[in-house]
N, C-alpha and C positions, 0 to 999 in steps of 0.2 A: 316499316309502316308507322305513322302516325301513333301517337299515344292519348290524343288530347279529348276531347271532351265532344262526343259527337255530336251531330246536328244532322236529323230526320233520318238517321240511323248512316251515316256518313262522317266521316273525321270532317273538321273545321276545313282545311283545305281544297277537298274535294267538294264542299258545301260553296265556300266563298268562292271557285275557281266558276261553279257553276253560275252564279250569280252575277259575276266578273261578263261572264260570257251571254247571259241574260241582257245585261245594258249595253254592251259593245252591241252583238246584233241587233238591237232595236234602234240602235244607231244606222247601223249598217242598212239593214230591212226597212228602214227611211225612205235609203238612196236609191239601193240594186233595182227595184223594180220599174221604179220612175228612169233610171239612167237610160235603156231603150229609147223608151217614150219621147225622152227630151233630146238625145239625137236625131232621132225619125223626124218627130214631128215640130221642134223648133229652131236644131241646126241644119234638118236634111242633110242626113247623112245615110249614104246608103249600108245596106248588110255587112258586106263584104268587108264595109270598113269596122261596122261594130264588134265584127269577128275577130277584125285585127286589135283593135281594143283590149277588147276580154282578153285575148290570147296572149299579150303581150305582158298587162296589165299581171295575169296567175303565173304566167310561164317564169317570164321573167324573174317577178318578184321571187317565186319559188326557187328560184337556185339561193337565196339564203338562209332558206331553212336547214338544209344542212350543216351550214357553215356554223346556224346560229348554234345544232344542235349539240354538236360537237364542242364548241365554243363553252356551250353551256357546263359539257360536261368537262371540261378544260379546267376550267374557274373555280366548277363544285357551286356556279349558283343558278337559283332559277327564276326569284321574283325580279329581280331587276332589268333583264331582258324582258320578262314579260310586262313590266311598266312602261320599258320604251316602246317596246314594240304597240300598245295599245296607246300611249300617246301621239306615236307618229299617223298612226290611224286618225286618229280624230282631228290631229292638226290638217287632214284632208279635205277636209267638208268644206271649207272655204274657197278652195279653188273650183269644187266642181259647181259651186252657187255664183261663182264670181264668171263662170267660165262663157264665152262669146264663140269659141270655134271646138272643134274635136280634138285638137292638141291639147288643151288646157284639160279636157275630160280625159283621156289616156294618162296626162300625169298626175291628175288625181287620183283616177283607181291604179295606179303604179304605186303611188306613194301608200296609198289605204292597205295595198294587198304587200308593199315592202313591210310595212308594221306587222301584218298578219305570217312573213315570213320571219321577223324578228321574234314574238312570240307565241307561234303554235307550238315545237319542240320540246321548251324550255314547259311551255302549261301542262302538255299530254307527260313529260315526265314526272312533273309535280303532281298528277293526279295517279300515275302508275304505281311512283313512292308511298300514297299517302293511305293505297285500297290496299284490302287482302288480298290475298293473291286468287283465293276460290271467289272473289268478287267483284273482280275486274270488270266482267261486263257487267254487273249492275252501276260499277261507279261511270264507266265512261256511258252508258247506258242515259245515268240522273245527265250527265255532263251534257250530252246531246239532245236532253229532254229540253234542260233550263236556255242551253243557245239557241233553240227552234224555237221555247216560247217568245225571246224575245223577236225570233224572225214571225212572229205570229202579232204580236205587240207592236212590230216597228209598219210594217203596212195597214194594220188599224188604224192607226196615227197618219201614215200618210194619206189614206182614206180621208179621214176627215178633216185633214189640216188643206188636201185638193180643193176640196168639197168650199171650208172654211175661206179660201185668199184665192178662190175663182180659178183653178189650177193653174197657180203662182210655182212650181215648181223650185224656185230659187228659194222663196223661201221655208219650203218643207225642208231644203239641203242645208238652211242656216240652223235652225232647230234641231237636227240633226246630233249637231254637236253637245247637247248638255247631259243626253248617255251614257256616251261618249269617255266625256268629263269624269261623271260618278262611277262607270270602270275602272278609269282610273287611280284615282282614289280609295276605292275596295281593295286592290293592290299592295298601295304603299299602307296602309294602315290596318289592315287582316290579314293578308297572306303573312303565313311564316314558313322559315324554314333551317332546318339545324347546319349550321356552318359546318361543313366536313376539314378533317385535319389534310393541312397544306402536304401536298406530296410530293416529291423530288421531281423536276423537271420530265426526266426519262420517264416516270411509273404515269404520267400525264395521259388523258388519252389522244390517240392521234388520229389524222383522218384518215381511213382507209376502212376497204371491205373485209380485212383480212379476222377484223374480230368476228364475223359474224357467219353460220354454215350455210350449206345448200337449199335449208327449208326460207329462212330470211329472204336468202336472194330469187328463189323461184316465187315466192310469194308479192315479191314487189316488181318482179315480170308482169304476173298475172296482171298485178294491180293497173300496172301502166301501161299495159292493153286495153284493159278496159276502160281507162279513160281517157285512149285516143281516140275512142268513138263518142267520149261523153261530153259532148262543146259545152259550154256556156250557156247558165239555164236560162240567158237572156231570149233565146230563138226560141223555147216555149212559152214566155210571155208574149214574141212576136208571132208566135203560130198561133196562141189563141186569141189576139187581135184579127189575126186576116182571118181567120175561122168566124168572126162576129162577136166573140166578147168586146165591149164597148172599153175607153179606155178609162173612163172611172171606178167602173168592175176590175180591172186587172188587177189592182193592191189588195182585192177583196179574192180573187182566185188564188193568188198567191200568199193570202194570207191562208186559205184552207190546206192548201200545200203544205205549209209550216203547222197548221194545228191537228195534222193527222202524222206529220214527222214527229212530232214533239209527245204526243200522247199514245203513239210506238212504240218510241224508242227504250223508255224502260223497261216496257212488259218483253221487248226483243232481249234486250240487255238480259235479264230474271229467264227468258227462256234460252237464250246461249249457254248461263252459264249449268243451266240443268240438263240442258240435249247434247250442248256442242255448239261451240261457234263455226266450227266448221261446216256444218249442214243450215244453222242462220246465213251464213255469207253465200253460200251455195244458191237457197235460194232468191237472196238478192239478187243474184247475176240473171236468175232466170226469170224474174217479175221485169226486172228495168227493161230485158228484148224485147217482153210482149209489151212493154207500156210505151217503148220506142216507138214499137211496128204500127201500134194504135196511134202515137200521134201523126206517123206517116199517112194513115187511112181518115185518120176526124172530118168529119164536115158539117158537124153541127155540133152549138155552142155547151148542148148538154154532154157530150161526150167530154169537149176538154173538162168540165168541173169533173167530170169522173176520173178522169186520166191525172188530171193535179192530185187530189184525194190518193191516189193508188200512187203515184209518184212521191209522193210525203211517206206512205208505209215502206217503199224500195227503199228510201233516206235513212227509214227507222233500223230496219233491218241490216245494212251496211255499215252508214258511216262510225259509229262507237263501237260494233262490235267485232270491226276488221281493224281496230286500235286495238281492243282487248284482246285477240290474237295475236295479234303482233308482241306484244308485251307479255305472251306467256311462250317466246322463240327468241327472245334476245337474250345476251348477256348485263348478267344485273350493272356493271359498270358504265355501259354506252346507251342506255336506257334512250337518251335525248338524241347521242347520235342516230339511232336506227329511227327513230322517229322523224329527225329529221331527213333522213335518207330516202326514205316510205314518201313524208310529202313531199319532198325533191321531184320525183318521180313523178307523180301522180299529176303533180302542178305544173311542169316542163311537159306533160303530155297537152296539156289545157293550150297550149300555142298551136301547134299542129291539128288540133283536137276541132276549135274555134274556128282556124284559118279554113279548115278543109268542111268546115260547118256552112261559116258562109260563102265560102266556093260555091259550093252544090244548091244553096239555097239560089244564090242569084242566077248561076248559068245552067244547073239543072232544073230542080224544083224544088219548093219547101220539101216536099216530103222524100226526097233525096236524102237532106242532110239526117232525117232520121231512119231510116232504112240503114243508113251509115255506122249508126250507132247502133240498133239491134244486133247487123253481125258481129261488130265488135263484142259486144255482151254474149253473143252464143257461144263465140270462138274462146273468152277465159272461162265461160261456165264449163267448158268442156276440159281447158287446161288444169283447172281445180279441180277436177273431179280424179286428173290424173296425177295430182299434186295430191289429194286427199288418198288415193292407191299407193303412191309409193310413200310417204308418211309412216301407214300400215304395216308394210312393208319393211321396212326399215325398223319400226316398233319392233315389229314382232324376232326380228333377228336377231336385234338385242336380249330379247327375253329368251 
């Protein structure tokens, strides 16, 4: 752990890491929500394509998070990955502003979510390194407070910037980029990190499962189960257009989204690490089925604002405090491997996840593709609960 001089009761690291991640996604929370939009309604592009999109764009990308993570832990470093990886992000915005057809928009968000697979690993270990260990879920807790504020920041902006250039689209995408910029830069000039002694080739880590036991690998099952039913949050901003939210309200639903994830996530974080993160993640699994089910059933406009709001506390609840789990079942040396292994997973579910999203949307019905995802979510809440029994189980034999 860190030793340096803390900031709002957090080491430098986990402070600026937050921060780092604050202006990336107001960069990012720009784009996501308008990208829909402006396939739908200025390239016509149907579903099924923006399914394959998304899917391709997370899947893909995500097979190098592991690579990176492991890489990371190879080298013994972390900020420098994670400077490429948020530079290649940001050198993205250009093409999806410049872009005339749906090929240019895929390798956009390919290249945006390739930097996010460059440095996710490498940041979730520098923040695992840098907390207590009895404080994990408060730090990855602040961490997924400060990246939801800025996804709460980034469609305000695009709010008024619509509103501002007649919804110019293109160039809310060009603007985009000077968040972007200043992530990056917080990087090369605050992040630090103590240079570990050079090890001999052999003692290097290497890439396999074999470091890691039965809890790791039944936990990253789980995980990528349940986000083969969880497509791309792009078909809830398309469910709550064809439901009647108008499309200059969308940046403003999805900004409530983000300002009830973001002002969760710590109080989730502070309540994981005093109950159990195991019974926080628990009940994530069991809020997302009923919030699925409900978007399968919506048909009016006040339900989706309720259904976004309740979908931002499921964010709160899950996304930082199923890291700060993870990071109290690994071994201390492969910290970035298992991390990257975890988003490997999760993000190669997002192809099948997406494809079979907009499957069901175009040739069954919208509310197909969410029925889709509910059972998914019922079916690992119930795996966890048998993954939480044998845990027990296993605990207590030892003792």
């Amino acid at each position: 752990m860190e030793k340096d001089k803390r900031i709002f009761g957090f080491g430098k690291n986990v402070t600026v890491a937050g921060l780092i991640s604050f202006f990336m996604d107001v960069s990012s929370e720009m784009i996501y929500p308008l990208v829909p939009l402006f396939l739908t309604n200025v390239l016509g592009v149907n579903k099924s394509v923006i399914g394959l999109i998304e899917g391709i764009a997370e899947s893909t990308a995500s097979l190098l998070k592991v690579f990176s993570g492991w890489f990371s832990d190879r080298i013994g470093n972390r900020k420098w990955l994670m400077a490429a990886g948020y530079g290649i992000s940001t050198l993205s915005r250009p093409i999806v502003a410049l872009a005339s057809g749906w090929h240019q928009v895929l390798g956009a968000r390919f290249i945006d979510r390739f930097g996010k697979g460059v440095r996710t690993a490498p940041r979730d270990a520098i923040i695992a390194e840098s907390a207590d260990r009895t404080h994990l879920g408060r730090a990855f807790g602040f961490h997924r407070a400060m990246d939801t504020m800025g996804a709460v920041v980034g469609p305000a902006l695009a709010f008024f910037f619509l509103g501002l250039f007649s919804n110019d689209y293109r160039r809310v995408f060009w603007l985009s980029m000077v968040p972007g910029a200043i992530a990056v830069l917080l990087i090369i000039f605050f992040i630090s990190e103590k240079k570990k002694a050079s090890a001999a080739h052999a003692d290097r880590p290497k890439l396999t499962l074999n470091h890691f036991d039965w809890k790791f690998r039944f936990f990253v099952v789980i995980a990528g189960i349940f986000a083969f039913g969880n497509s791309s949050d792009v078909f809830l901003i398309l469910r709550a257009q064809q439901v009647g939210v108008s499309t200059v309200m969308i940046p403003v639903v999805y900004l409530i989204f983000n300002l009830v994830y973001s002002l969760s996530s710590i109080p989730a974080g502070v309540a994981a690490d005093r109950f159990g993160k195991k019974r926080v993640i628990l009940m994530g699994f069991v809020l997302f089925a009923f919030l699925y089910y409900g978007f399968a059933i919506a048909s009016g406009t006040r339900v989706i604002w309720i259904l976004f709001g309740l979908y931002g506390l499921f964010m709160g609840l899950t996304e930082g405090i199923q890291k700060a789990f993870l990071a109290t079942i690994i071994p201390q040396d492969f910290k970035a491997t298992a991390f990257g292994v975890y988003n490997t997973i999760v993000g190669l579910a997002m192809l099948p996840a997406s494809l079979i999203g907009g499957w069901l949307w175009d040739y069954v019905s919208p509310s197909a593709t969410f029925y889709f995802g509910a059972t998914t979510a019922a079916v690992s809440a119930v795996l966890f609960i048998v993954f939480i029994a044998l845990v027990r189980k296993t605990d207590a034999a030892r003792s």
